[in-house]
Backbone bond lengths (Angstrom), bond angles and torsions (degrees), N, CA, C in turn:
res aa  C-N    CA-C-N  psi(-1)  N-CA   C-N-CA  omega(-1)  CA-C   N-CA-C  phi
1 X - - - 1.475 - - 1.536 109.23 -
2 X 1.490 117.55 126.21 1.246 117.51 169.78 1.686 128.65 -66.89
3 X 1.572 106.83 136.75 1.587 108.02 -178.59 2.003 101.93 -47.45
4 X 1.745 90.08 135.09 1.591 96.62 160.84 1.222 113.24 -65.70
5 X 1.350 132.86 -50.96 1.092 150.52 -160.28 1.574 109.98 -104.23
6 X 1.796 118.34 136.49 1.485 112.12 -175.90 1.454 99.79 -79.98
7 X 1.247 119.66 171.78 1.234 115.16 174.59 1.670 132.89 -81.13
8 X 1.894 104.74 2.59 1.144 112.70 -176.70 1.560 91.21 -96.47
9 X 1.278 151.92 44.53 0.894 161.22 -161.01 1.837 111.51 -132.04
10 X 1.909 115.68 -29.77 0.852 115.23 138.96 1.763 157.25 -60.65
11 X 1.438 71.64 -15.05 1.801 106.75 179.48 1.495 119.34 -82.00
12 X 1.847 103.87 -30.99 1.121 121.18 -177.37 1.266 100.73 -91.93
13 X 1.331 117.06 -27.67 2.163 113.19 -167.59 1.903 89.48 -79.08
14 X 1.105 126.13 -38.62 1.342 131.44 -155.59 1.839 89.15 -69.86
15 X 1.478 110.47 -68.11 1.486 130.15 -168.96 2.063 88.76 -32.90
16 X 1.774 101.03 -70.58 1.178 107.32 -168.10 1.847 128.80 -39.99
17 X 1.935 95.11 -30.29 1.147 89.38 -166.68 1.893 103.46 -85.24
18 X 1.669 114.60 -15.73 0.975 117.25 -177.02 1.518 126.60 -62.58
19 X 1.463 89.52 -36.90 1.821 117.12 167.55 1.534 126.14 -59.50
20 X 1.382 107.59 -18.77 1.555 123.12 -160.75 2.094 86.74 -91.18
21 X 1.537 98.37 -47.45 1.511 105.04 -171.57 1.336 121.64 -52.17
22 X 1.685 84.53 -47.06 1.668 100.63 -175.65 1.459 101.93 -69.03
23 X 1.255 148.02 -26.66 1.339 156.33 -176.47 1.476 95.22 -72.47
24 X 0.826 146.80 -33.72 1.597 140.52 -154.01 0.973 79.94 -105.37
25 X 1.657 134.17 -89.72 1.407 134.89 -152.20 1.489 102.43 -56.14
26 X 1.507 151.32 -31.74 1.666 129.82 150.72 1.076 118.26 -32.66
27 X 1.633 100.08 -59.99 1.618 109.55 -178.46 1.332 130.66 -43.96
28 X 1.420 111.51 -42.67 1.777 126.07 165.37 1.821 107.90 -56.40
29 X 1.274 82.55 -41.29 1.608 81.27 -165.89 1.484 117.96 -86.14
30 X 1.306 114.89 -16.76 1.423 116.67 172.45 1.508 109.09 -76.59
31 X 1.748 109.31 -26.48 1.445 99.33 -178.42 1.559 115.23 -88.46
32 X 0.888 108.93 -16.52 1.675 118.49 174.85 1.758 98.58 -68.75
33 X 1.469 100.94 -58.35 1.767 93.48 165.57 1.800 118.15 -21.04
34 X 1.425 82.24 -73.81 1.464 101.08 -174.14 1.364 121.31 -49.68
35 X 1.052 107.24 -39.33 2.053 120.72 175.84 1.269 98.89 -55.01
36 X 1.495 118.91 -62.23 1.452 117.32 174.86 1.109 141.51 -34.93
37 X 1.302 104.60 -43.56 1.608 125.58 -155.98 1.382 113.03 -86.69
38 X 1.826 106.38 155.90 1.766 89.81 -163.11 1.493 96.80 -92.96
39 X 1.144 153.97 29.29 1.096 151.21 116.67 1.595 106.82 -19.71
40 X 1.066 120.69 -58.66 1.768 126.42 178.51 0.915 114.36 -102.16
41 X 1.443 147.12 -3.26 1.229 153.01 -179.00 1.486 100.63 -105.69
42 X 1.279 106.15 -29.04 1.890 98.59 -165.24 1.739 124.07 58.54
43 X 1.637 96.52 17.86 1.752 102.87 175.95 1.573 119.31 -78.33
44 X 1.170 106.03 117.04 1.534 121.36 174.36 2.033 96.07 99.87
45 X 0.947 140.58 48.83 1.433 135.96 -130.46 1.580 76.19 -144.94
46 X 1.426 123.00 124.59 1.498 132.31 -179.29 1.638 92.41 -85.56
47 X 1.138 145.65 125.57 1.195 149.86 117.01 1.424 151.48 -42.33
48 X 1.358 108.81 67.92 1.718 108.06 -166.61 1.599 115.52 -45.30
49 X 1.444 112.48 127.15 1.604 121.11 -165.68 2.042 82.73 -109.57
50 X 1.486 79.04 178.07 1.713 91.61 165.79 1.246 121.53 -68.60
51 X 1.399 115.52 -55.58 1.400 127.07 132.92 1.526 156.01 -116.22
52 X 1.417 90.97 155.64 1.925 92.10 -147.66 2.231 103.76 -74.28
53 X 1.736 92.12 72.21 1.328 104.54 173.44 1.711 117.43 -56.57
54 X 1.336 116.98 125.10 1.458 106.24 -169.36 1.732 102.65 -107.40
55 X 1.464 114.24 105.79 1.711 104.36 -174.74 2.012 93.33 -59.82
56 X 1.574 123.73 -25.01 1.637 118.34 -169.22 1.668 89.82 -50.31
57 X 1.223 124.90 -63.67 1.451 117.14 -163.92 1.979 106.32 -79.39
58 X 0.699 127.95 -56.42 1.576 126.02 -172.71 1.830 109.94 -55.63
59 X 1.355 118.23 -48.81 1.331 120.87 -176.27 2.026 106.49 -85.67
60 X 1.654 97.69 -76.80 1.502 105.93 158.63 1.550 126.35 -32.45
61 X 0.926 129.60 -79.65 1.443 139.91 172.74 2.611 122.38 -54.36
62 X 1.028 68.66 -56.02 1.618 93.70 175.19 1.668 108.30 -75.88
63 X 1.012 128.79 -65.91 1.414 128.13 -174.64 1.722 111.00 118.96
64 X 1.098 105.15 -29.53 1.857 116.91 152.50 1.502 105.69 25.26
65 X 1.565 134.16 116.70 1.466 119.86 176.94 1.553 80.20 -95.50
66 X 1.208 126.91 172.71 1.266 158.51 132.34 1.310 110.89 -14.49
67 X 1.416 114.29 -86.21 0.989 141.68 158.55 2.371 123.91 -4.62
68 X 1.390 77.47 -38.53 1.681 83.85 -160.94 1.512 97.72 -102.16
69 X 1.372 128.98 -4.57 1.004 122.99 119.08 1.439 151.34 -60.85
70 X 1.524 101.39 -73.31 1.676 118.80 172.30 1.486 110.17 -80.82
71 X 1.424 107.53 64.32 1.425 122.55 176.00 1.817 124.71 -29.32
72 X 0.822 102.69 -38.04 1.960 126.97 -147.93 1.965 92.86 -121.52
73 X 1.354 110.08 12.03 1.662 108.64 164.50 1.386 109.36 -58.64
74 X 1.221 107.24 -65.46 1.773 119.62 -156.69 1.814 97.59 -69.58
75 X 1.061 130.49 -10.34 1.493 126.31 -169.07 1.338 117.18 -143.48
76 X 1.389 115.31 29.49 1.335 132.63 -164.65 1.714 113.19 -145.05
77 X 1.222 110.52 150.71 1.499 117.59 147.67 1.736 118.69 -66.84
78 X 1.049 110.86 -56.10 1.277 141.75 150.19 1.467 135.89 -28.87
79 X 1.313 127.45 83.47 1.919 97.71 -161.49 1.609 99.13 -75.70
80 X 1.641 131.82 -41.43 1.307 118.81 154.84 1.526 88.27 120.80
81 X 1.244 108.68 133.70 2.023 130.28 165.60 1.232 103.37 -90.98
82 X 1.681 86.61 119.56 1.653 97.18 -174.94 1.881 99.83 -74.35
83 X 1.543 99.81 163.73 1.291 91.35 -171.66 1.897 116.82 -108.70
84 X 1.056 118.21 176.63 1.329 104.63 -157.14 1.840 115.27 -56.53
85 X 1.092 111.53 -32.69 1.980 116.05 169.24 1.544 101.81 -31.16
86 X 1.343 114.27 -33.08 1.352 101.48 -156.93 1.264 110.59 -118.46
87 X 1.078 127.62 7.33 1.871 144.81 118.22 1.742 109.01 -36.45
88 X 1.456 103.28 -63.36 1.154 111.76 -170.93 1.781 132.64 -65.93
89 X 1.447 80.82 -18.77 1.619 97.52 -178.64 1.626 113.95 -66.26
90 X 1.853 104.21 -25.31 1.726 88.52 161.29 1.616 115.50 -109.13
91 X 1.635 104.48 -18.84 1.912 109.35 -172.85 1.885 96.47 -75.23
92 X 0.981 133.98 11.19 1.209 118.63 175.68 1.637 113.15 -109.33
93 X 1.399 103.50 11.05 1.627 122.54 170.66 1.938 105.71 -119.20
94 X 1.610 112.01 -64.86 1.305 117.21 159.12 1.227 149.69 -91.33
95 X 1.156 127.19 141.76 1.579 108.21 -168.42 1.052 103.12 92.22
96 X 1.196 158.39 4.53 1.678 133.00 -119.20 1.503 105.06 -97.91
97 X 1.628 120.33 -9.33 1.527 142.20 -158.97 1.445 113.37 -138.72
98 X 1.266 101.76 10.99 1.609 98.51 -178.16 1.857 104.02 -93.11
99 X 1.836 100.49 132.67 1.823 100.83 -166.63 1.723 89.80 -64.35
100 X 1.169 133.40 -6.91 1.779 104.31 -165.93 1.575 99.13 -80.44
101 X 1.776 115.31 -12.75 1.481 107.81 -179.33 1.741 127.93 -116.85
102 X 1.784 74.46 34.24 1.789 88.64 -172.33 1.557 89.06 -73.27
103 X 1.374 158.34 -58.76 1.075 155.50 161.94 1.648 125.26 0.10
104 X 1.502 98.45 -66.18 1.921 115.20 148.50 1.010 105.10 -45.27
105 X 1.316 147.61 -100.26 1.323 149.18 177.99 1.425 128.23 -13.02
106 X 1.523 109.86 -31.70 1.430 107.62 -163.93 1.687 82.09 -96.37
107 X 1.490 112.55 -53.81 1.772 88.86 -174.34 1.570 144.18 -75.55
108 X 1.562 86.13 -10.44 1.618 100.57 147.89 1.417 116.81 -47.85
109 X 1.243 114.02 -67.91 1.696 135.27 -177.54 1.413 105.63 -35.83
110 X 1.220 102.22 -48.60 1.490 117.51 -156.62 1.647 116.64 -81.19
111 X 1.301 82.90 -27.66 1.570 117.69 -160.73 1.965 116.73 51.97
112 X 1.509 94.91 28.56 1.930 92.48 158.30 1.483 111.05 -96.14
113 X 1.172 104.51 159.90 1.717 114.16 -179.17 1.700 110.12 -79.00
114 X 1.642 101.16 148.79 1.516 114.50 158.63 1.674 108.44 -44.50
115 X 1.379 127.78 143.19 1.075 136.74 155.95 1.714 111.77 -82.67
116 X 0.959 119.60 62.70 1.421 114.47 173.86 1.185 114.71 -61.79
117 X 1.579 125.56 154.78 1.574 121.73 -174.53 1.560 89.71 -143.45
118 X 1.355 85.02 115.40 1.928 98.17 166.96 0.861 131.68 -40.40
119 X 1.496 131.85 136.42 1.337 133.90 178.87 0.909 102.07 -93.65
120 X 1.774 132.91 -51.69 1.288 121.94 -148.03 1.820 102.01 -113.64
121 X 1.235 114.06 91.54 1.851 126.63 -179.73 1.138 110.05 -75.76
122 X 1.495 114.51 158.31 1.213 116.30 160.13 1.795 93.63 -138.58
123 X 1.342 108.77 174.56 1.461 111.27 -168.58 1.808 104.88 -90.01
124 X 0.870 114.88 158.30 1.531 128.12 -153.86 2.049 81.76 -56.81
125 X 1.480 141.44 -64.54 0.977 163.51 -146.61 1.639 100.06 -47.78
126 X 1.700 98.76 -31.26 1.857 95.67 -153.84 1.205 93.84 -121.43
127 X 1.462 95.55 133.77 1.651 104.55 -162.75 2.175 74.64 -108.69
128 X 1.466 85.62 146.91 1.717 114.91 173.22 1.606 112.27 -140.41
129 X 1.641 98.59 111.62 1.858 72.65 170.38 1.726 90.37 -120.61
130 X 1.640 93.30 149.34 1.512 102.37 169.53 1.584 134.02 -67.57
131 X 1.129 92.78 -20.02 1.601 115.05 173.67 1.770 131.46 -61.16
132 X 1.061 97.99 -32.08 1.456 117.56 172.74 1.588 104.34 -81.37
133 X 1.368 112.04 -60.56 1.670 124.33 -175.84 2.137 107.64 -46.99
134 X 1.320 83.04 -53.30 1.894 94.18 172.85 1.508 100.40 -29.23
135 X 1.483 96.82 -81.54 1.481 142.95 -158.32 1.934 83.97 -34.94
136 X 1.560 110.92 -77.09 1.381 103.85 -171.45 1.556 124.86 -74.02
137 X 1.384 115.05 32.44 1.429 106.41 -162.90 0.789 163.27 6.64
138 X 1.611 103.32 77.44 1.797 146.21 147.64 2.063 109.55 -67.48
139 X 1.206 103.00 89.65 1.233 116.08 161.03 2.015 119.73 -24.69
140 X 0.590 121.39 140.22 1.432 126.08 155.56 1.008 136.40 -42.81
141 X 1.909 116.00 -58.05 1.006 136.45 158.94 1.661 121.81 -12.12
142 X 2.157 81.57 -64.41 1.560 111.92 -170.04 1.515 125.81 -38.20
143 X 1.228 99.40 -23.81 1.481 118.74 165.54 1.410 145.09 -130.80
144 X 1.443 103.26 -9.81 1.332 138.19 -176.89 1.731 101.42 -88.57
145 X 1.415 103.04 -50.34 1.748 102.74 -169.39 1.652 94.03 97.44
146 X 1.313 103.38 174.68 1.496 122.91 175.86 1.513 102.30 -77.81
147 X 1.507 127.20 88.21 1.448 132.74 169.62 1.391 99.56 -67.90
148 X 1.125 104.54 -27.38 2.039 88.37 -165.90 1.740 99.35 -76.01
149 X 1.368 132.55 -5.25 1.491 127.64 162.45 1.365 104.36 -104.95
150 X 0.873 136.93 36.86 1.674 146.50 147.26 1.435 130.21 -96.23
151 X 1.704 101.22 100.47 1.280 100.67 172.62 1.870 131.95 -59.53
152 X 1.223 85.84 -11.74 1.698 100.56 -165.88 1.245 88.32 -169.58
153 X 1.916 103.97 139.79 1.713 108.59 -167.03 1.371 95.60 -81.31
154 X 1.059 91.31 169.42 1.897 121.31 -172.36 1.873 99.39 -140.02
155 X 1.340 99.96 171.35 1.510 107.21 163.76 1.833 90.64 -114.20
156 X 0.944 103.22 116.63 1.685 97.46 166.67 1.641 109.59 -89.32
157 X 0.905 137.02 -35.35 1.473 131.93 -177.88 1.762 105.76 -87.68
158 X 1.458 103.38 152.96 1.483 114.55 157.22 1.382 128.00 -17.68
159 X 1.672 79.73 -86.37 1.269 100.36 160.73 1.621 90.53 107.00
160 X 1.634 125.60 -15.50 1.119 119.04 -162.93 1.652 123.36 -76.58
161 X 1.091 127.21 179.68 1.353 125.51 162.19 1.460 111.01 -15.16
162 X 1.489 99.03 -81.84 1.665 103.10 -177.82 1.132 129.93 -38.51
163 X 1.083 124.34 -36.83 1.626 147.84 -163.15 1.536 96.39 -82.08
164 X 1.275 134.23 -41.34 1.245 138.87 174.53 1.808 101.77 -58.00
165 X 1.508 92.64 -69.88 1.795 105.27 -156.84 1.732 99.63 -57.08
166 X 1.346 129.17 -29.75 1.281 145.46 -173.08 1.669 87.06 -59.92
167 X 1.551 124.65 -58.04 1.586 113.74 -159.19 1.771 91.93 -75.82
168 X 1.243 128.37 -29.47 1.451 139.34 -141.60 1.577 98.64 -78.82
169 X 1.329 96.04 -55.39 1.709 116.49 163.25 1.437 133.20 -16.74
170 X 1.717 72.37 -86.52 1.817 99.90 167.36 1.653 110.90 -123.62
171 X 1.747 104.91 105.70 1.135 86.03 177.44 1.208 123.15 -145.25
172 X 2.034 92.13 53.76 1.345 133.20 -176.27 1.741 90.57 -86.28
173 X 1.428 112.73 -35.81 1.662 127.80 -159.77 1.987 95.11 -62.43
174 X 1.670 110.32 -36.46 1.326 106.60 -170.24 1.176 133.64 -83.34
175 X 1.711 83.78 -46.73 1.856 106.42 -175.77 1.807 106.12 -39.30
176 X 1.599 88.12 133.89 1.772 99.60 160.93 1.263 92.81 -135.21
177 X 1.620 123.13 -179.28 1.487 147.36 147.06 1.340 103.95 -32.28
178 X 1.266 103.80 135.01 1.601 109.97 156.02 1.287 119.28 -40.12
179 X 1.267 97.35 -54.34 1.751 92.14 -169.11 1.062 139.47 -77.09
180 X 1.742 101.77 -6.09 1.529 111.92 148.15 1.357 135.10 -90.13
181 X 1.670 116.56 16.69 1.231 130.59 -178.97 1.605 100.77 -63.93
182 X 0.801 128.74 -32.96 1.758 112.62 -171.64 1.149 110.00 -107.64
183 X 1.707 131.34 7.50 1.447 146.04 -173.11 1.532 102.67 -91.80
184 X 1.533 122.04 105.72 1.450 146.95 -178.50 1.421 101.84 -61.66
185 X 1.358 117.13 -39.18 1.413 124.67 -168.08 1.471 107.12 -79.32
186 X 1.330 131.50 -6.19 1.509 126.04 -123.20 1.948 80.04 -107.16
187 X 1.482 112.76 125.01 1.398 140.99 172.29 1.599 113.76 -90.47
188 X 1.521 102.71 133.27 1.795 107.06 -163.29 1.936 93.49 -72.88
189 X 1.156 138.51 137.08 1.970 131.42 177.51 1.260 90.66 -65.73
190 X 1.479 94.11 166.61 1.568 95.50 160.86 1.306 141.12 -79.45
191 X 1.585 102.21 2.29 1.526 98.91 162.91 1.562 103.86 -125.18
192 X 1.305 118.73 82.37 1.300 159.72 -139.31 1.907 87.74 -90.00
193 X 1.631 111.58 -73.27 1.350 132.30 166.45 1.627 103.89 -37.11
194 X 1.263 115.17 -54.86 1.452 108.61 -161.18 1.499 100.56 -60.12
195 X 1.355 106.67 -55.83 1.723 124.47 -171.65 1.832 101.70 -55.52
196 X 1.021 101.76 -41.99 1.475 103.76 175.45 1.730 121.17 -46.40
197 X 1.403 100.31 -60.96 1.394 121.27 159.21 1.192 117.01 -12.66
198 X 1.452 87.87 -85.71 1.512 113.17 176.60 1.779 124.69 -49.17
199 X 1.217 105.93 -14.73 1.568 105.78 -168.08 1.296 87.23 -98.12
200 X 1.223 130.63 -40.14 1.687 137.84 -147.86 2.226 79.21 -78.41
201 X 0.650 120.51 -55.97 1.569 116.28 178.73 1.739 114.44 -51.99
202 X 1.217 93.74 -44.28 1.458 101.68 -173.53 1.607 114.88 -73.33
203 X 1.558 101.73 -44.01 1.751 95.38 -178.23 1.411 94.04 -108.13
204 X 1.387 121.12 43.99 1.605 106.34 155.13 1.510 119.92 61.11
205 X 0.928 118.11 26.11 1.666 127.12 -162.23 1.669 85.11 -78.78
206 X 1.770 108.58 130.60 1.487 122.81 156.89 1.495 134.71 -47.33
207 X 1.109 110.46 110.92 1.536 94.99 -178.89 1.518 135.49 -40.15
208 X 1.122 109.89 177.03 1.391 107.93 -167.08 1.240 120.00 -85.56
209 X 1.698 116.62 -20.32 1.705 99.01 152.70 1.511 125.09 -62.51
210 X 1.366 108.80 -41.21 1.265 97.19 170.41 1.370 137.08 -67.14
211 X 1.137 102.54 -20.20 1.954 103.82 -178.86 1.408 89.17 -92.04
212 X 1.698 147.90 17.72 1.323 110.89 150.94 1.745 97.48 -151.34
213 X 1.903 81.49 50.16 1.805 107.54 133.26 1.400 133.76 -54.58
214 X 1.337 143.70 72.38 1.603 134.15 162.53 1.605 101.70 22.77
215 X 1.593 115.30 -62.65 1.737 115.18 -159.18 0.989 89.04 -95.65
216 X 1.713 148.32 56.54 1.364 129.89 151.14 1.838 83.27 -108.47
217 X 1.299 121.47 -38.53 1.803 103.16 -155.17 2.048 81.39 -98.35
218 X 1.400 121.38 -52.30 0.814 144.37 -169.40 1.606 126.66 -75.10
219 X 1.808 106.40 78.03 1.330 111.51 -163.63 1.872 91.49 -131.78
């Protein structure tokens, strides 16, 4: 009985099944691309505000704590948008005529609020509060980036899953002093690990099964 099939037909089932693999494994990998990428992340992504607030001059330049803005950091989930009074508390002496702060002015006047639009999101799912992170000293920076060399905010970090479980992990690599938590300038020593150690004892920081519990981000 003659073959149904020619025998270059094995050549073709083999080719086919090799093609199917290579198709999947691109496929994984183009989407993992894609997960990454700030196309979907929106990392490093200029954000047009109402106004073009520069933390380079107010934090960088000025000396600006954190704080005297994002009032409600240290005691909040929330670090909180300061509201226009407190714009005004120095543009109603300087600046007082410049058009980039007719915007300030008008909702002062008006007394409606800036529409600010967040830079730095997280998805409705993942709860973050800043208050805890302060508390164990996780810098600002650490996730923020150097705002005080930002002419216009950015998200510099991911921000993604990984980027979390990476500090959650190890997060002997982050810990500083409190009191350099809001210090832009502030450099990891070189025994970064040791100090880490040591802080994770000192401010009580949760172990590491627990900080990459599902119900610590995921409530």
């Amino acid at each position: 009985m003659s073959q149904i099939f020619p025998k270059s037909a094995n050549a073709i089932a083999r080719m086919s099944l090799i093609g199917v693999v290579t198709l999947v494994v691109f496929g994984g990998w183009l989407l993992m691309t894609l997960m990454r990428s700030s196309w979907l992340t929106r990392q490093s992504e200029i954000i047009e505000q109402p106004v073009q607030f520069s933390h380079l001059h107010h934090v960088g330049g000025e000396g600006f704590d954190c704080r005297y803005c994002h009032t409600s950091v240290e005691k909040s989930s929330f670090a909180g948008i300061p509201p226009t009074k407190t714009c005004m508390n120095c543009h109603s002496q300087i600046w007082t005529n410049a058009p980039i702060l007719e915007p300030v002015r008008a909702s002062f006047k008006n007394d409606t609020p800036l529409t600010w639009i967040r830079v730095n999101t997280l998805p409705d799912f993942v709860y973050f509060n800043h208050q805890i992170h302060i508390h164990q000293g996780v810098g600002c920076a650490t996730c923020h980036g150097r705002v005080d060399k930002m002419p216009l905010m950015y998200q510099a970090q991911s921000l993604q899953m990984e980027f979390c479980l990476n500090c959650h992990r190890n997060p002997e690599k982050y810990l500083r002093p409190r009191s350099e938590v809001f210090n832009m300038a502030y450099e990891a020593p070189a025994d970064q690990l040791a100090l880490g150690m040591r802080l994770k004892q000192e401010y009580n920081v949760a172990s590491v099964r627990h900080l990459t519990s599902c119900s610590v981000c995921h409530r």
